[in-house]
TIRO-2110 file (N, C-alpha, C; in Angstrom, 1 decimal):
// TIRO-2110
-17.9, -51.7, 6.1, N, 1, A
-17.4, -50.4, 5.9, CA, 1, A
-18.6, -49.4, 6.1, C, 1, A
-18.4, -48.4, 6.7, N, 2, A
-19.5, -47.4, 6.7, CA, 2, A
-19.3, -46.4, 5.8, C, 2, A
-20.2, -45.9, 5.4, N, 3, A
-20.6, -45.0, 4.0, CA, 3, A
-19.5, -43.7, 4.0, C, 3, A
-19.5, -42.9, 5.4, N, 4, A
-18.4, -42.4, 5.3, CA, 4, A
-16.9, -42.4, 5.6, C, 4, A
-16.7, -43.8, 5.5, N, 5, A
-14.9, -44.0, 5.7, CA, 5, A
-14.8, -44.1, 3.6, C, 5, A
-16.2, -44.3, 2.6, N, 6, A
-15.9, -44.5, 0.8, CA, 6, A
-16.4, -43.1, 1.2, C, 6, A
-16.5, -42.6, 1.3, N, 7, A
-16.3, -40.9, 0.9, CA, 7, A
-14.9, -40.5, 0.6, C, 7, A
-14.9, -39.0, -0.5, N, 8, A
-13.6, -38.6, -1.0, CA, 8, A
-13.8, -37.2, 0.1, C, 8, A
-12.1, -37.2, 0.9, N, 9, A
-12.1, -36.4, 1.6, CA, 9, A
-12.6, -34.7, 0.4, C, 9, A
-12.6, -33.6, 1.6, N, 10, A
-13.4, -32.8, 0.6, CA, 10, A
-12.2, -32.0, 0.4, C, 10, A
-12.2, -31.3, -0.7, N, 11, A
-11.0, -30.6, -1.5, CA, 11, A
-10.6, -29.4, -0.3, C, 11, A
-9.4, -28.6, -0.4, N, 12, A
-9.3, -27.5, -0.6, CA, 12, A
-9.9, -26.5, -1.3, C, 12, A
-10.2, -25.2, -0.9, N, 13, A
-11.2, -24.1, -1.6, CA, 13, A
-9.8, -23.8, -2.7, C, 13, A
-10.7, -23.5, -3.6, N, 14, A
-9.6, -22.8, -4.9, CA, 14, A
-9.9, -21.0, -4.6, C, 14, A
-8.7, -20.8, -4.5, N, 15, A
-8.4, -19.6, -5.3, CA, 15, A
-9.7, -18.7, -6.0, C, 15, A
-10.2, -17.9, -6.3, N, 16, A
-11.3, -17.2, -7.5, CA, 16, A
-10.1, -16.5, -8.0, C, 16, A
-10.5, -17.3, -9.2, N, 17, A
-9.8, -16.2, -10.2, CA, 17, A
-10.4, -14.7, -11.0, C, 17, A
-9.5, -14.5, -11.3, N, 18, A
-10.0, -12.9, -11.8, CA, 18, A
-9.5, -12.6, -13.1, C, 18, A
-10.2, -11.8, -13.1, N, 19, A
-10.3, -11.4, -14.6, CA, 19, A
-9.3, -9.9, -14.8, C, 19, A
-9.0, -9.4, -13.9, N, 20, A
-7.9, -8.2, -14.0, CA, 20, A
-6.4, -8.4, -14.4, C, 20, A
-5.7, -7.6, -14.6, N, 21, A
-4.3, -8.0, -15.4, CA, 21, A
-3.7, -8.2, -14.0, C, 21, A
-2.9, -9.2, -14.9, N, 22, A
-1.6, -10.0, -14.2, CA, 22, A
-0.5, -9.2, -13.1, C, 22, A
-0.4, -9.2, -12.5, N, 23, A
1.0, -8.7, -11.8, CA, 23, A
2.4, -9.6, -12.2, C, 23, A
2.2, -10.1, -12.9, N, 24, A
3.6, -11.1, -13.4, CA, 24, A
4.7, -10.2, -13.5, C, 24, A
5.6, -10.9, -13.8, N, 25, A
6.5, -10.1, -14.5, CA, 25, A
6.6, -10.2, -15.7, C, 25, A
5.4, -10.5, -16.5, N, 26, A
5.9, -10.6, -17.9, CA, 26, A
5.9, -9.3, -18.4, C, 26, A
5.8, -8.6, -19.5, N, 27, A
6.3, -7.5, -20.0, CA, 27, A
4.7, -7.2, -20.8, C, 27, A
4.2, -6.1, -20.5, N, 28, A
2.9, -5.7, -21.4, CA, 28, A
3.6, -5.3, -22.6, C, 28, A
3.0, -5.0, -23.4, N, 29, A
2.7, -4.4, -24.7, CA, 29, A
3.3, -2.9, -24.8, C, 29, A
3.5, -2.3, -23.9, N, 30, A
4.5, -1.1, -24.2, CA, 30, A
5.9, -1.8, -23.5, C, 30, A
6.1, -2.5, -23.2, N, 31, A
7.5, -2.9, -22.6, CA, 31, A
7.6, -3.2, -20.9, C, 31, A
6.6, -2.4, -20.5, N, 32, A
7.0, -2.4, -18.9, CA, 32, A
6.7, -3.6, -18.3, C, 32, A
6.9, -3.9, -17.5, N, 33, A
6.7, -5.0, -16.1, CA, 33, A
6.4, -4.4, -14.5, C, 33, A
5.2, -5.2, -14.1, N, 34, A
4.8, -4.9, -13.2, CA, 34, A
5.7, -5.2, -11.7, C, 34, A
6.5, -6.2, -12.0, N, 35, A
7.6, -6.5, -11.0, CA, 35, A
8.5, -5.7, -11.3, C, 35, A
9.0, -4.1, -11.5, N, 36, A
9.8, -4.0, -11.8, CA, 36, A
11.0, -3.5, -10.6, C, 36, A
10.5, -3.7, -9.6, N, 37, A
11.0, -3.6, -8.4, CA, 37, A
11.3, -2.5, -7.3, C, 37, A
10.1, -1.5, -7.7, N, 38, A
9.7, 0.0, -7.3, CA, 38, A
8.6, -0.1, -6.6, C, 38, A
8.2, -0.2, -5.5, N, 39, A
6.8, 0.0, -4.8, CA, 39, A
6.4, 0.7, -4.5, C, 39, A
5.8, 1.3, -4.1, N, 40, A
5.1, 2.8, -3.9, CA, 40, A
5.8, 3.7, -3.3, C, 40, A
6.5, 3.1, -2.7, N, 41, A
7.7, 3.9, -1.8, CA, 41, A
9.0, 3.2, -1.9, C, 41, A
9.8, 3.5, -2.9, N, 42, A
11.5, 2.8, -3.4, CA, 42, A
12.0, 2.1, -2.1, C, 42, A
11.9, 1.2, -1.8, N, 43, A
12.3, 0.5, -0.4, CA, 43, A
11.0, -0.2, 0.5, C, 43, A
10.1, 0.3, 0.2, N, 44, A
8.8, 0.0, 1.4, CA, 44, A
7.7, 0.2, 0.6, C, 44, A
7.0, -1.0, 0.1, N, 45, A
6.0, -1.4, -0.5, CA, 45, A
4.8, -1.6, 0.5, C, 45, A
4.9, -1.5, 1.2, N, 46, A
4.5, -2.9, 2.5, CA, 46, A
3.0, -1.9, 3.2, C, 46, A
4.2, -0.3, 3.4, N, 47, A
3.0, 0.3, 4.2, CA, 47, A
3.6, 2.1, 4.2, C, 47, A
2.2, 2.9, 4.5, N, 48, A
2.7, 4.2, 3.9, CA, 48, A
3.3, 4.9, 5.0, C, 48, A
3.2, 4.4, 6.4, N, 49, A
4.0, 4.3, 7.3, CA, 49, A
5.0, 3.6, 7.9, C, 49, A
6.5, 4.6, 8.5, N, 50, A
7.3, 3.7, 8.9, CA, 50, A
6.9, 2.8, 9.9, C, 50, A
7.5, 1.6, 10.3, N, 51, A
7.5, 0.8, 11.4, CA, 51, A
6.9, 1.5, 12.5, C, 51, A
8.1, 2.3, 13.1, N, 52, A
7.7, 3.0, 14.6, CA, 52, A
6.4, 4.1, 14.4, C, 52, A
6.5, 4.6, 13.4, N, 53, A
5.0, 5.6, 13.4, CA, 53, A
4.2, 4.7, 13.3, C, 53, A
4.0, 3.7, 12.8, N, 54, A
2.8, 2.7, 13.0, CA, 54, A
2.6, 2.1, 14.1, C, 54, A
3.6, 1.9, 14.8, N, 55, A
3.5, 1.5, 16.4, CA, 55, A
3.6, 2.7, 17.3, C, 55, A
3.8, 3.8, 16.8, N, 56, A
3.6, 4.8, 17.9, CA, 56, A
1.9, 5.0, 18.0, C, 56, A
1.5, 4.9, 16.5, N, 57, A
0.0, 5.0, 16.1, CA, 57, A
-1.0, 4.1, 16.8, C, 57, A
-1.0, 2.9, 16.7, N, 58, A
-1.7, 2.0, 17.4, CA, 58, A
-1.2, 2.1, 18.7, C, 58, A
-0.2, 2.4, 19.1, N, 59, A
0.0, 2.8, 20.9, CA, 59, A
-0.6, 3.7, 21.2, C, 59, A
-0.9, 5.1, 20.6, N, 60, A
-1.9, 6.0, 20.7, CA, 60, A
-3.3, 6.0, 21.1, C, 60, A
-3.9, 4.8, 19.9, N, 61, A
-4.8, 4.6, 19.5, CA, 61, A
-5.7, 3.8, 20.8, C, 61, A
-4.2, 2.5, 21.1, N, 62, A
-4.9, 1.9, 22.1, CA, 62, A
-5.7, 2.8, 23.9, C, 62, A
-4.6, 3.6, 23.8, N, 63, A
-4.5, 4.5, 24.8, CA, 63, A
-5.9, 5.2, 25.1, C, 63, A
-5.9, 5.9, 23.4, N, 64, A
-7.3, 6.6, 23.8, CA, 64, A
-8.8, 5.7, 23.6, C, 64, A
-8.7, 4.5, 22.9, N, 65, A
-9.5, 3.6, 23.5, CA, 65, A
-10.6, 3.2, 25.0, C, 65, A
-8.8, 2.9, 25.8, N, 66, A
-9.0, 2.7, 27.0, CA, 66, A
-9.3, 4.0, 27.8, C, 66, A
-9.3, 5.0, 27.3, N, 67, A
-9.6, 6.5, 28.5, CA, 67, A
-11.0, 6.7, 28.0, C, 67, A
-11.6, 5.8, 26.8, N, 68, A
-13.1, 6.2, 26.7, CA, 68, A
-14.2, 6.0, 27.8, C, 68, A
-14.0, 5.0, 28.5, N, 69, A
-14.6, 5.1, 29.3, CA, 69, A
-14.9, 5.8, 30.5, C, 69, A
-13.8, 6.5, 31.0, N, 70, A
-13.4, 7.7, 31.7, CA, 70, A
-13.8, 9.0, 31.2, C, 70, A
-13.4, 9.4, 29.8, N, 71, A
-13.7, 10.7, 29.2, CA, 71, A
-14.1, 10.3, 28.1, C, 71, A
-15.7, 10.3, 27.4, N, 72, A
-16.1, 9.7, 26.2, CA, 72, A
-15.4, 11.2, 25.0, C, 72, A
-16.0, 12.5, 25.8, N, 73, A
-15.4, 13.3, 24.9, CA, 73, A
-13.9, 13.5, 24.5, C, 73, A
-13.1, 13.6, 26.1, N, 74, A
-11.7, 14.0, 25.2, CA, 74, A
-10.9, 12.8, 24.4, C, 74, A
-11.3, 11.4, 24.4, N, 75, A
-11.4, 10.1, 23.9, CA, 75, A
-11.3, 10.4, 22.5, C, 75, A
-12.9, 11.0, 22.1, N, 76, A
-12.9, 11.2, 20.4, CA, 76, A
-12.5, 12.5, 20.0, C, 76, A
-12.4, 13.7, 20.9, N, 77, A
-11.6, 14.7, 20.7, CA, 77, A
-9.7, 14.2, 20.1, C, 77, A
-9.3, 13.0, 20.7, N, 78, A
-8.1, 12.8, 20.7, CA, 78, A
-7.9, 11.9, 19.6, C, 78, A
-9.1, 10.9, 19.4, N, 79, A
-9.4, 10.1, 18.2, CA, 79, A
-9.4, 11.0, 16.6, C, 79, A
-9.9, 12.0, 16.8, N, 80, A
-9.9, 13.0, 15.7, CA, 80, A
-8.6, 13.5, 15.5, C, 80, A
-8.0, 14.1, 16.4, N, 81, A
-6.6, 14.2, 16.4, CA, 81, A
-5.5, 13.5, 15.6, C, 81, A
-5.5, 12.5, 16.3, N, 82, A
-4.8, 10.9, 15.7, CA, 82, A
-5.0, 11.0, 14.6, C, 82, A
-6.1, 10.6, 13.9, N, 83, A
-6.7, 10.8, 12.5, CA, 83, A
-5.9, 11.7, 11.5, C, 83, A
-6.5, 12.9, 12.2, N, 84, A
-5.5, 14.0, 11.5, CA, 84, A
-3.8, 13.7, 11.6, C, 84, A
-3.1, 13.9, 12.7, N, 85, A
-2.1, 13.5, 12.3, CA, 85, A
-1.7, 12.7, 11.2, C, 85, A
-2.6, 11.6, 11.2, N, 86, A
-1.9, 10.6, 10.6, CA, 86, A
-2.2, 10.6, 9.3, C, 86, A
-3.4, 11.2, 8.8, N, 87, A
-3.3, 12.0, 7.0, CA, 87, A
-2.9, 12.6, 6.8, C, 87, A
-2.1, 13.4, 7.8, N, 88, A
-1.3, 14.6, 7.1, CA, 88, A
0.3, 13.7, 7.5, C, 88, A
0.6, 12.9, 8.1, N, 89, A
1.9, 12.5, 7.8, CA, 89, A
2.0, 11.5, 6.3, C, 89, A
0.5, 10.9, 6.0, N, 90, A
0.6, 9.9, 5.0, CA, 90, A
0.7, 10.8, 3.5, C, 90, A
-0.1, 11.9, 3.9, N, 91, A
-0.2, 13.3, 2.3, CA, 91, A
0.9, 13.5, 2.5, C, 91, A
2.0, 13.9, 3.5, N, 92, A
3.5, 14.2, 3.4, CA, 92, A
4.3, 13.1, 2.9, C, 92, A
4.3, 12.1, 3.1, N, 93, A
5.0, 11.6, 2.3, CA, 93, A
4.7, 10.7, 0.6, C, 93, A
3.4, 10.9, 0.8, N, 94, A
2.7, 10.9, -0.7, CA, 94, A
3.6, 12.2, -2.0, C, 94, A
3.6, 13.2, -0.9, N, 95, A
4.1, 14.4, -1.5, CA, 95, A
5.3, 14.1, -2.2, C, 95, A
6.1, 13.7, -0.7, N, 96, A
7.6, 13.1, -1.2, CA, 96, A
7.7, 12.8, -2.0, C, 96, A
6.8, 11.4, -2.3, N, 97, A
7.4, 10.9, -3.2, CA, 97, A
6.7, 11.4, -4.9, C, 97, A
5.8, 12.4, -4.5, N, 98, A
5.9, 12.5, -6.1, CA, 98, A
6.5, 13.9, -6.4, C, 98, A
7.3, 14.3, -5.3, N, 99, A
8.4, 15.3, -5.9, CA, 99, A
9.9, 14.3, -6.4, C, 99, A
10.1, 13.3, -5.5, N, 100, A
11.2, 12.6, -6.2, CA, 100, A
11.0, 11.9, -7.3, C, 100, A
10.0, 11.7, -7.6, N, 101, A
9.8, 11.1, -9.5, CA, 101, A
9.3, 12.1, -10.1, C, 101, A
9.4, 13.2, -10.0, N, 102, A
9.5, 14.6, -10.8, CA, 102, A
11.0, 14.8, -11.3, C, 102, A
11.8, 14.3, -10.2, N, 103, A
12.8, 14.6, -10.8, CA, 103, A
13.8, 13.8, -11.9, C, 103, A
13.0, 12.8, -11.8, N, 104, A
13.1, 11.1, -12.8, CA, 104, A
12.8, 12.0, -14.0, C, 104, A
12.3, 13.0, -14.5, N, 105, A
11.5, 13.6, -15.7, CA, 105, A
11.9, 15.1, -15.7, C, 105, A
11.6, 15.6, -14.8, N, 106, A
11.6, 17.2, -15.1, CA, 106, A
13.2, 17.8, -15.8, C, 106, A
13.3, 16.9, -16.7, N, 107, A
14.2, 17.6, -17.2, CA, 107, A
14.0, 17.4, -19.0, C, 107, A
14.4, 18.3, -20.0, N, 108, A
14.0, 18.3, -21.2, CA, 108, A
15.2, 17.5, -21.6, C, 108, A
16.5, 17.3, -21.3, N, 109, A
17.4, 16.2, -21.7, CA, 109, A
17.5, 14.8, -21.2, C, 109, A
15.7, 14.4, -20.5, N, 110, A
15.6, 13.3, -19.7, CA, 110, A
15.6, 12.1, -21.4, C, 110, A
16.2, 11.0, -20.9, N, 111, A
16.1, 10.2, -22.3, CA, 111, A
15.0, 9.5, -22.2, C, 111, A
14.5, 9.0, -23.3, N, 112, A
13.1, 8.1, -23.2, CA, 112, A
13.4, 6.9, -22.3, C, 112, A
14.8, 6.2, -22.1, N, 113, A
15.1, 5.4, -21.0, CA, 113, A
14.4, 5.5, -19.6, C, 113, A
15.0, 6.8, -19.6, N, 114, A
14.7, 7.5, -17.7, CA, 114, A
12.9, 7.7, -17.9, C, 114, A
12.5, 8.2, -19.1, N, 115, A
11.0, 8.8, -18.7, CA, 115, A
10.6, 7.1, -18.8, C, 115, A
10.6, 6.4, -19.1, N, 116, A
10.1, 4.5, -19.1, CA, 116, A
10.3, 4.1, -17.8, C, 116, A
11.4, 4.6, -17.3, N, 117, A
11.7, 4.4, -15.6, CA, 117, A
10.7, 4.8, -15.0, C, 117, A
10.9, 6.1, -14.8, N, 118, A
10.0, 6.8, -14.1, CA, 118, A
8.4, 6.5, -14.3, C, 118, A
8.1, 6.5, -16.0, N, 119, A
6.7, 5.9, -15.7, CA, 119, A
6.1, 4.8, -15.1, C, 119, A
7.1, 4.0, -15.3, N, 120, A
7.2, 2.4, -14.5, CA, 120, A
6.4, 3.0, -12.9, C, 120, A
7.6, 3.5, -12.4, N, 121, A
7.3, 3.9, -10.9, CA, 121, A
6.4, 5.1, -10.6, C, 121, A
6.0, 6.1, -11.5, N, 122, A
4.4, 6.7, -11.5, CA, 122, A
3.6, 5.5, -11.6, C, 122, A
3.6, 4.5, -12.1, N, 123, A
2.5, 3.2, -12.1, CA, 123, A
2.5, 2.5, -11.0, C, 123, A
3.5, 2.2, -10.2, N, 124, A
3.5, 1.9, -9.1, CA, 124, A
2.6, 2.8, -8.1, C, 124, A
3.1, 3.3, -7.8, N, 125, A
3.1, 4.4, -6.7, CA, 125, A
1.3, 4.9, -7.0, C, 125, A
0.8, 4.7, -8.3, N, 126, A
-0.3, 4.9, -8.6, CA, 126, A
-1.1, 3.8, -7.8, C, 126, A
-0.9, 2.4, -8.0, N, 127, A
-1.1, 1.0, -7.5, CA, 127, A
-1.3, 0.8, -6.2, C, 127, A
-0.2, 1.6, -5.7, N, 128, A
0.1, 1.3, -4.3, CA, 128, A
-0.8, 2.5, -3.5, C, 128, A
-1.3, 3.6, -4.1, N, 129, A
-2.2, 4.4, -3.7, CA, 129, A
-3.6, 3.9, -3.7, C, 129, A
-3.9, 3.4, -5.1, N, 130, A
-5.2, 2.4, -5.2, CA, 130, A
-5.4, 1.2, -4.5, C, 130, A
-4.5, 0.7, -3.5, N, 131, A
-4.7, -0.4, -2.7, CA, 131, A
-4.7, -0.3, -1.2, C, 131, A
-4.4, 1.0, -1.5, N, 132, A
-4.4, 1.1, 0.3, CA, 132, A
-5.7, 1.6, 0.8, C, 132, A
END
């Protein structure tokens, strides 16, 4: 037998674990859960752009790419452009949504139920800001 057919195949890499709180669904210490099924955007967790504006974006993107070599200036003239566009579509709907969880609260007959809701998904939405 040769030395390496008694060798132990080599492991799989593990995971690094971390030391930051859980995303479980278990329930913290004031009651909430981090699964509680609200993502940064009530339906679309995923990305701060819809589908097609993200593919109209990188179709754009590719476009002026390819013309740099032709026009280096109107290239990054259009690159800046894009850019802008697309922070001010992403601050617009940032906006959105923190006028619709205003309305989870802005009210003085809101019950501690609804404000627990809504803080839930202020925490989200906070999350989902800090990870993008």
């Amino acid at each position: 037998m040769r030395p390496e057919d008694t060798q132990t195949p080599p492991t799989e890499p593990q995971p690094a674990t971390s030391t930051t709180r859980s995303t479980t669904a278990t329930a913290d210490r004031d009651g909430f859960t981090a699964d509680d099924g609200v993502g940064a955007f009530q339906g679309d967790s995923s990305s701060v752009l819809a589908d097609d504006e993200r593919s109209e974006t990188e179709r754009r993107w590719e476009d002026i790419e390819a013309r740099f070599v032709d026009d280096p200036a109107g290239a990054t003239k259009d690159a800046d452009d894009l850019l802008g566009e697309t922070m001010d579509r992403i601050a617009q709907r940032w906006h959105d949504r923190r006028s619709q969880l205003r309305e989870g609260w802005d009210d003085e007959d809101a019950s501690t139920e609804q404000l627990r809701t809504t803080l839930k998904r202020y925490r989200s939405a906070l999350q989902g800001l800090l990870s993008r």
